[in-house]
N, C-alpha and C positions, 0 to 999 in steps of 0.2 A: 578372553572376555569380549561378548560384541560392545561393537561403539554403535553410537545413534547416526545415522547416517540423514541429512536433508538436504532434496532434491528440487531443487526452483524450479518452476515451470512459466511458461506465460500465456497467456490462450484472448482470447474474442470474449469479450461479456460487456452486460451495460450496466448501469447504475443510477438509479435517483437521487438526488444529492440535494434535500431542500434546505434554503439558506436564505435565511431573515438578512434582508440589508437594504438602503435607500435606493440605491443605483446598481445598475446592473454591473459598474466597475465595483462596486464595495463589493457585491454577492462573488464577484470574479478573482479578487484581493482574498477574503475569505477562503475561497475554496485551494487558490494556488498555496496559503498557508497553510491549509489542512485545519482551520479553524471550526471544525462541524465536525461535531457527534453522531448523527443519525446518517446511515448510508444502506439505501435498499435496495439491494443487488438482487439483480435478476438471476433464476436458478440455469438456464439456458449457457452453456458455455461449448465453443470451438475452438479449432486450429489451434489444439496443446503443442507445445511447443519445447523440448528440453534446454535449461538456460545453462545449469552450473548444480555437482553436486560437492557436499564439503560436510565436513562431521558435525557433532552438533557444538561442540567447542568453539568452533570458526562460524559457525552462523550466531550464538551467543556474544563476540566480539563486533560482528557487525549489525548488532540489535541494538535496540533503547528505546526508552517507555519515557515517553517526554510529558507526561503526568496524566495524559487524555487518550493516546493512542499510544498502542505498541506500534513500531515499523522498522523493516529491514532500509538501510541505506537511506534512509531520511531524505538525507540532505538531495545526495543525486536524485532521489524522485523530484524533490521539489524543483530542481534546477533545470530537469526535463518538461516541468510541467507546468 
């Protein structure tokens, strides 16, 4: 029986990211929370990059849908970012 196999990648791209806030720390607080819905990403992308491949079992364990967004590794993103 095949397994589902997925393949992380990382590449170059930009994104618009508009955010309603007073201050340019709230708009900055905001975003490092991932508290915005709308993100309009540019189709242009570079420098792919291979990160980690793993079945779909083990990327389903390091998933979760935090009632607004799906994302892998949550936390560490944020902690990078």
């Amino acid at each position: 029986m095949k397994k589902t196999f997925i393949i992380e990648e990382k590449f170059v791209g930009y994104a618009d990211i508009p955010i309603e806030a007073e201050t340019e720390e709230e708009a900055m607080r905001i975003y490092r929370n991932g508290d915005y819905t709308i993100y309009d990403q540019d189709d242009n992308f570079y420098d792919y990059e291979f990160v980690k491949i793993r079945t779909q079992e083990e990327y389903d364990k390091e998933s979760y849908y935090d009632g607004n967004n799906f994302t892998r590794e949550s936390n560490k993103w944020k902690q990078l970012h």
